[in-house]
C-alpha positions in Angstrom: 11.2 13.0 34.5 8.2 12.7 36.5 6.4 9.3 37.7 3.5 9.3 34.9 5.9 10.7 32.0 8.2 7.1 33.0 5.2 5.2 32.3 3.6 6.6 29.4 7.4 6.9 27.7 7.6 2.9 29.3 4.1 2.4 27.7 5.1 3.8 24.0 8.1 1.8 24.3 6.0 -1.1 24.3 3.7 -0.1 21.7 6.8 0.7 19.7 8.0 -3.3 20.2 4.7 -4.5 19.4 4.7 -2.6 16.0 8.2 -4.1 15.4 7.0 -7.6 15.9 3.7 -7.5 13.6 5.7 -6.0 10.5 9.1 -8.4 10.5 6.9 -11.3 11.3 7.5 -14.2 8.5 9.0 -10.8 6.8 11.7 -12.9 5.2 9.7 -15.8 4.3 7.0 -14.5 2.5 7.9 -14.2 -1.6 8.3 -10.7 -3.4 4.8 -10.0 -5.2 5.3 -8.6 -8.7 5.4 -5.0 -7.5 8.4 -5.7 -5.2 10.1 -7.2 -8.0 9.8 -4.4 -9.8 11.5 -2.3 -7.6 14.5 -4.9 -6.9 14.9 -4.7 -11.0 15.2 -0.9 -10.8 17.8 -0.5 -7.9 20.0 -2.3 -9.9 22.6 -0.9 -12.9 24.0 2.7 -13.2 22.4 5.4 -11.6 21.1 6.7 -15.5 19.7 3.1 -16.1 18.1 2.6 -12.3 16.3 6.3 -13.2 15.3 4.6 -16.8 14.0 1.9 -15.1 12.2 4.2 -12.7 10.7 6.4 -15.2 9.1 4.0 -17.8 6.3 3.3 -16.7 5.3 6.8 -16.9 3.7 7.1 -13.3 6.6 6.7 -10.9 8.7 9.1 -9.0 12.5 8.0 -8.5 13.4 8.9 -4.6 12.5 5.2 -2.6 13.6 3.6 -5.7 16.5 5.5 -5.3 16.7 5.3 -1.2 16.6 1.4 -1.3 19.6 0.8 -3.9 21.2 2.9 -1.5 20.4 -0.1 1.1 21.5 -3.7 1.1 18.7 -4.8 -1.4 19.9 -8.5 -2.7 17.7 -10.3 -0.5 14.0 -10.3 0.2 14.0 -9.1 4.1 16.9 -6.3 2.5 14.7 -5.1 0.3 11.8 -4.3 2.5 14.0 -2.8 5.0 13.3 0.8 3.8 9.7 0.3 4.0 10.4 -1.3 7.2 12.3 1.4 8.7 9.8 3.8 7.3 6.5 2.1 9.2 8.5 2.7 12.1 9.3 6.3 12.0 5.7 6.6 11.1 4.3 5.5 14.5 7.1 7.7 16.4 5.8 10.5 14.9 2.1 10.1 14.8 3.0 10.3 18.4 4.9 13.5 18.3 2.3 15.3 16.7 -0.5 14.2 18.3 1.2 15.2 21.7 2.5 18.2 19.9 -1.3 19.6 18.4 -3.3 18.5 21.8 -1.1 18.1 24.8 -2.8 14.8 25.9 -1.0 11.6 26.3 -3.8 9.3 26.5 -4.6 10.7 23.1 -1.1 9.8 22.0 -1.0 6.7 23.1 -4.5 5.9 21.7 -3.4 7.2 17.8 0.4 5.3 18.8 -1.7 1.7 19.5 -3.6 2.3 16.4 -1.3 2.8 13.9 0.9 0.1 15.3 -1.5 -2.3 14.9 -3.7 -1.3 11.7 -3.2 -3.5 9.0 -3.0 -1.2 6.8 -0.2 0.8 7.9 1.5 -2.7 8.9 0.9 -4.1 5.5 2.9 -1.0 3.7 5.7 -1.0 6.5 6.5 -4.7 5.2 6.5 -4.1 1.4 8.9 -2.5 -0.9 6.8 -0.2 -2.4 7.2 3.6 -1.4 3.6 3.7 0.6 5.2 3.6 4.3 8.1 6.3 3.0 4.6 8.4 1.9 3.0 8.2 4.8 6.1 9.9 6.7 6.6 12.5 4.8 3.0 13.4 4.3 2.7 13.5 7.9 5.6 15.3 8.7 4.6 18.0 5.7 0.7 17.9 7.1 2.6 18.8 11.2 4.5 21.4 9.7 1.7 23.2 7.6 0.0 23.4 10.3 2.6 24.9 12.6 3.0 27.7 9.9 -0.5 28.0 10.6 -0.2 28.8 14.0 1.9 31.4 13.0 5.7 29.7 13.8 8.7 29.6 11.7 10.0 26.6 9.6 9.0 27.8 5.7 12.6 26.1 4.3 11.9 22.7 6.4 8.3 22.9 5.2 9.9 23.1 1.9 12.5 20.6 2.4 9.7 17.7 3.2 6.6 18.7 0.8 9.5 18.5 -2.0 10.9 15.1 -0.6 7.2 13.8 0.2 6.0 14.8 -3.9 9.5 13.1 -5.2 8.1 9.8 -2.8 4.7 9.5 -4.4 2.7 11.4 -7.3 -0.2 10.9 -4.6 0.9 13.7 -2.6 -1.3 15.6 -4.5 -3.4 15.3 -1.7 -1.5 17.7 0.3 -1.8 21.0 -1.7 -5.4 20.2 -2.4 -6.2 19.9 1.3 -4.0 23.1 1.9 -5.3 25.4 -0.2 -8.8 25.0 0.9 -7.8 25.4 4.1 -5.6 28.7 3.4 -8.7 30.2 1.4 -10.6 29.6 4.8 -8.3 31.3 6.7 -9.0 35.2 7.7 -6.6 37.5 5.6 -4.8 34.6 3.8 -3.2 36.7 1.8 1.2 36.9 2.8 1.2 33.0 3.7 -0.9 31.9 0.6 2.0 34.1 -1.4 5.1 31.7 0.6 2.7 29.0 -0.1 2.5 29.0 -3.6 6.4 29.4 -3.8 6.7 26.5 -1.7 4.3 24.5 -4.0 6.2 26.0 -7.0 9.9 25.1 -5.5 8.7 21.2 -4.5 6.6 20.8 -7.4 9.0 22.1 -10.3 11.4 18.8 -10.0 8.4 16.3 -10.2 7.1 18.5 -13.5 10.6 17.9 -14.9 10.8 14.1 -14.4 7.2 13.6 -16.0 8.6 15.8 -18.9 12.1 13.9 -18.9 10.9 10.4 -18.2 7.3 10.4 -19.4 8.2 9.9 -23.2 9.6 6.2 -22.6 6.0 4.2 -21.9 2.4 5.6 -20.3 0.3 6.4 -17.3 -2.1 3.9 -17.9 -3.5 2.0 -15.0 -5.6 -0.5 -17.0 -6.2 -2.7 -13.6 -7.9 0.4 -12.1 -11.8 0.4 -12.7 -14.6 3.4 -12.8 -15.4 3.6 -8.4 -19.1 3.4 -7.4 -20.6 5.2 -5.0 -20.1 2.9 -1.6 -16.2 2.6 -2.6 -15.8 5.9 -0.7 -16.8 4.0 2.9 -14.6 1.1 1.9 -11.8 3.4 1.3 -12.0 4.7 4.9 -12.8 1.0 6.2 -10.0 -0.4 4.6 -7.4 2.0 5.8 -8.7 2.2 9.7 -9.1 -1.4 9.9 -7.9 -3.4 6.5 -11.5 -4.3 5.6 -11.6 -6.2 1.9 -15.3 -6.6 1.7 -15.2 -10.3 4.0 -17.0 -9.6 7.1 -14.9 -11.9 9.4 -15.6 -12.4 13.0 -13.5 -10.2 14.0 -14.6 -7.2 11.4 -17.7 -7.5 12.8 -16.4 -6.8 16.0 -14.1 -4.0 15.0 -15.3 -2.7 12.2 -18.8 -1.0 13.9 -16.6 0.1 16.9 -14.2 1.8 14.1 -17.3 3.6 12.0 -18.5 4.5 15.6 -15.2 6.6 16.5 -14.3 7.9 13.2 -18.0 9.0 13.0 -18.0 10.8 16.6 -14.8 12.5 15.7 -15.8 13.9 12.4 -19.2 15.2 14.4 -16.8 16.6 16.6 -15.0 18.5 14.2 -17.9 19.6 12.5 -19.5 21.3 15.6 -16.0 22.5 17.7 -13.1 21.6 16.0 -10.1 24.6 15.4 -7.6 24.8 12.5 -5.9 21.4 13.3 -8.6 19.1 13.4 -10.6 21.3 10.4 -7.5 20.3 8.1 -8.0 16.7 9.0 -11.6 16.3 8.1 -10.5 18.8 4.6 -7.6 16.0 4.4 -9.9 13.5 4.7 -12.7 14.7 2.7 -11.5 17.5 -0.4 -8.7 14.2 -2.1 -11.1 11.4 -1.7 -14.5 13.7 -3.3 -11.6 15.1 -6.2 -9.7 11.2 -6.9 -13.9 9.9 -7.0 -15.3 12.2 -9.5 -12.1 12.5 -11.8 -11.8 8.8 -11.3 -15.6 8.9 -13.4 -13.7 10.2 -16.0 -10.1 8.5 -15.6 -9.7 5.7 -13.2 -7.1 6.6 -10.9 -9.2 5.5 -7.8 -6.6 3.3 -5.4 -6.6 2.7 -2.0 -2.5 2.8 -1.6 -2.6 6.3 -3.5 -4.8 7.1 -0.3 -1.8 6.9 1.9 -1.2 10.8 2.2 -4.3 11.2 3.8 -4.2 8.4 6.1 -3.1 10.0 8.9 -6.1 12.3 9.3 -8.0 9.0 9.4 -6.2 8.0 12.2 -6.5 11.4 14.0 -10.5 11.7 13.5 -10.8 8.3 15.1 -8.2 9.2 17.8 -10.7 12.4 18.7 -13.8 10.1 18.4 -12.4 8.0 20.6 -11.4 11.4 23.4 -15.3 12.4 22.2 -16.4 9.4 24.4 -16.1 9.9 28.5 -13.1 8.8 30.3 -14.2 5.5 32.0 -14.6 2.0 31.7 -16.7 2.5 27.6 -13.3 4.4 26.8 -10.5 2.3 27.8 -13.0 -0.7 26.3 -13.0 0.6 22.6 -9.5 1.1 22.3 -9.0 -2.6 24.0 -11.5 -3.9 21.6 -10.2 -2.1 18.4 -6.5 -2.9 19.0 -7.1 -6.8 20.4 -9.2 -6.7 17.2 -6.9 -6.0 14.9 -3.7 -7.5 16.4 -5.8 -11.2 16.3 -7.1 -10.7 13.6 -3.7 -10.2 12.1 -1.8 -13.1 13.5 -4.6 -15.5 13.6 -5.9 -15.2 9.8 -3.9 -15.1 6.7 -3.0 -11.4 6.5 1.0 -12.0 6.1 0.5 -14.8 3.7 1.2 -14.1 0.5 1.2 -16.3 -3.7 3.8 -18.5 -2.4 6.2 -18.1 -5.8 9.4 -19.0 -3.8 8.7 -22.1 -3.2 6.7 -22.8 -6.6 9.4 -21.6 -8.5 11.7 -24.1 -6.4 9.6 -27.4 -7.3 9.3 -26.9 -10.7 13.0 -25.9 -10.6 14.0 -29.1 -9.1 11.5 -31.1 -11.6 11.7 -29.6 -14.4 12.2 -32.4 -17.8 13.3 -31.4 -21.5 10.6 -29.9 -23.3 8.6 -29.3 -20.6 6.9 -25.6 -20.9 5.8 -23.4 -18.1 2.8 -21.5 -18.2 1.8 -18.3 -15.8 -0.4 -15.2 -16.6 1.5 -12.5 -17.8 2.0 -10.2 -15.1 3.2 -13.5 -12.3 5.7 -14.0 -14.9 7.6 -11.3 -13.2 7.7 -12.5 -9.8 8.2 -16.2 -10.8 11.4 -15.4 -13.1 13.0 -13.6 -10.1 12.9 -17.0 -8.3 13.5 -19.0 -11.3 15.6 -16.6 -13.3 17.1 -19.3 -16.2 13.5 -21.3 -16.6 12.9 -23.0 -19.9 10.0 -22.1 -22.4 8.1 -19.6 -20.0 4.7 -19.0 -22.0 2.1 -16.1 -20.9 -1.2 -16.2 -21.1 -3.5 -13.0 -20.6 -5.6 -14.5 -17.4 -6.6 -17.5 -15.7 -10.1 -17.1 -17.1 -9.1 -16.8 -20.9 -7.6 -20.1 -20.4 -9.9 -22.6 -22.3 -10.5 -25.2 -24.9 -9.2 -25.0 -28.4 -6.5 -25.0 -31.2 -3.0 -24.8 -29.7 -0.8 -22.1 -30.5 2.3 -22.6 -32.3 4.7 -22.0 -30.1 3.2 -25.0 -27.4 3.6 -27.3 -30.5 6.8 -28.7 -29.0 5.8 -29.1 -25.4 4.7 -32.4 -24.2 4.2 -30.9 -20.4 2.9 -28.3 -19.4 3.1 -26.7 -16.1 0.3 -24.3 -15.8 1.0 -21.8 -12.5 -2.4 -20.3 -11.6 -2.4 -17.9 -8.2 -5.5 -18.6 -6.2 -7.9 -20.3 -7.5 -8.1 -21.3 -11.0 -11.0 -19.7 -12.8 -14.3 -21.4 -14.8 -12.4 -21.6 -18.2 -9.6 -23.0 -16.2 -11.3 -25.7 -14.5 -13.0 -26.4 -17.9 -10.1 -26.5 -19.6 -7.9 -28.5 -17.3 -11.0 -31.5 -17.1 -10.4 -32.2 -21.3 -6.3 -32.7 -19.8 -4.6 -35.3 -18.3 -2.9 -34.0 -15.1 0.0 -35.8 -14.1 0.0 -34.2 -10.5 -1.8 -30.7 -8.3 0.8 -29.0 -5.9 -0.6 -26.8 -4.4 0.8 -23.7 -2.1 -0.3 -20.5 -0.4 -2.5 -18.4 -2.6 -0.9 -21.0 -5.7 -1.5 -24.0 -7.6 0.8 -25.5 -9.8 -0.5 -27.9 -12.4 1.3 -30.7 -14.5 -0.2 -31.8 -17.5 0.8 -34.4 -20.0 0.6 -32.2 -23.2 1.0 -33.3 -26.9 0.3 -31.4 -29.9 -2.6 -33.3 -30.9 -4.4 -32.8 -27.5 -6.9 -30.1 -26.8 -4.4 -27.2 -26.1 -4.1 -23.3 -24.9 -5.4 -20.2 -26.7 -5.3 -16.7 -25.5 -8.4 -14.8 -26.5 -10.6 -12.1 -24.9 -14.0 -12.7 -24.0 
């Protein structure tokens, strides 16, 4: 090993730690959300219950619910250490095929830094859903296409991986949309399109037969999924380069333009010069997010997490934007910019912070008084019985801002506290609501509020209605 392949392996090493560090930060502290909770509840039981639990939503797919009971799961760092392992593996080989596809390390090294540090990408590699696991395979299954492309061998492990990365995630759709167009593109398709479409038919023919199976025991319905407008495309892109929620931070407004700037330059690129590899990218990039927008129209499905599959032709257009620019001192000061960016950004603000249930659930635990009721919006109920499993009289109500003024249901006539567990901020009907009460005390947490209230039935009390 010569003197520059030391340093650049030296330099990925690095990269590699830095990675580690930003997604087991605070990993164990931080509480389950409700979506984690829900995969906890389905690794647990008999494998036939664990692939009930799996299938009734309607819209899941069993294998990283299966891959993490297979894990040490009973603890909240255990159970995002699939996802953990997966974020990981994710960076190592973004690097392997970007050195594989162009031969240039300072490439490499640019698309290793970025997806190390994206919050995006560092988000997913410390959650228990199967985004990270997703992004993996996708990848892997995106490298491979494109080496059958180039004419090489490997039709049973391109196999192998599409069928693992469509029994991940529904959303690698993506994959087959991108690859057609770009096999109907292709000069005298007409012998690989043919081992294509048995490859699509072998990986896809298990995920029909789950929807079939598992399908009949609840729905697809995404009712927290609205219709997209037409500037939800750009924050789709945004958000996945450079986690960008619609807040313009300082720091956004640093990276963000320098981000647009690259991605831009390397989509040009494309455009003008760009060969087979870089042509799938931008039909990656472009063909899912134009299909998901329109259908979306029609049927919500429009989701920034079900974007995953593609994200790594993100990362590569920016990675060529950046090589667009001369080597020189404007070169090495993007990168520097767009990684110090993101890395501050990340440690400095609140992006690891999440509804603080364990220690919510805790206090009221440890407080709690005979008749005392507890109150959370229906879907938090989840999260908050995994830290409190045995809690008294836990009421739903349908949102923070149906809270408000009126009759009180029956089944609050025997309360005479209330504890009213409202994430964020409480809402206008809330507030309104809570200035007719007498509140005994406000604890307040990260991303929670907890509110005690001296309740009696003949007091102004809670009803659920929509607006």
């Amino acid at each position: 090993m010569c003197q520059s392949q030391k340093i650049n392996l030296a330099a990925l090493v690095v990269v590699l730690l830095c990675a580690t560090l930003l997604r087991v930060i605070y990993l164990s502290d931080t509480s389950l959300d409700n979506d984690e909770t829900l995969t906890y509840l389905r690794t647990q039981g008999t494998l036939d219950e664990q692939l009930e639990k799996i299938g009734t939503p309607g819209n899941h797919v069993p294998l990283f619910f299966l891959f993490t009971g297979l894990l040490p799961h009973d603890t909240d760092f255990e159970l995002r250490l699939g996802a953990l392992w997966f974020g990981l593996l994710g960076l190592a080989l973004s690097s392997r095929v970007t050195e594989y596809l162009y031969h240039d390390r300072r490439l490499t090294m640019c698309i290793a830094i970025f997806v190390a540090v994206t919050p995006y990408m560092v988000r997913y590699s410390r959650y228990a859903r199967p985004y990270a696991m997703l992004f993996f395979f996708s990848l892997w299954a995106s490298w491979l296409f494109l080496r059958l492309l180039q004419g090489k061998k490997g039709w049973g492990l391109y196999t192998v991986v599409t069928l693992i990365a469509y029994l991940t995630h529904m959303a690698a759709a993506a994959l087959p949309l991108s690859q057609l167009i770009i096999l109907l593109w292709v000069k005298n398709p007409h012998r690989m399109l043919k081992k294509w479409w048995g490859v699509q038919l072998i990986a896809g023919l298990p995920v029909l037969l789950w929807l079939i199976t598992y399908n009949q025991y609840g729905n697809s319905e995404m009712g927290w999924i609205h219709h997209p407008n037409l500037g939800r495309p750009y924050y789709t892109i945004t958000h996945i380069l450079v986690g960008y929620s619609a807040t313009l931070t300082r720091s956004y407004l640093l990276v963000l333009p320098a981000v647009t700037f690259a991605f831009g330059a390397g989509t040009w690129w494309v455009i003008r010069k760009g060969e087979w590899p870089e042509r799938y990218w931008l039909m990656l990039t472009v063909a899912p997010l134009l299909v998901v927008f329109l259908v979306s129209q029609i049927k919500p499905l429009y989701d920034e997490r079900y974007f995953t599959p593609v994200a790594p032709a993100y990362f590569m257009l920016v990675g060529l934007g950046w090589r667009y620019i001369p080597r020189g001192y404007w070169n090495a000061a993007l990168i520097i910019l767009i990684s110090g960016g993101l890395t501050v950004s990340q440690l400095a603000g609140d992006h690891f912070e999440r509804t603080d249930w364990k220690s919510s659930s805790a206090y009221v635990q440890a407080n709690v008084q005979a008749h005392d009721c507890i109150l959370l919006d229906a879907p938090h109920r989840i999260a908050f019985s995994f830290y409190y499993p045995d809690a008294p009289n836990v009421l739903p109500y349908a949102t923070k801002d149906d809270l408000y003024a009126g009759q009180p249901p029956s089944n609050l006539s025997s309360c005479r506290r209330l504890w009213l567990m409202i994430g964020d901020s409480p809402g206008q009907k809330a507030k309104h609501w809570l200035e007719t009460q007498q509140i005994i005390e406000i604890t307040t947490y990260p991303k929670m509020y907890a509110y005690l209230v001296n309740y009696t039935s003949h007091q102004n009390g809670v009803k659920i209605l929509p607006d």
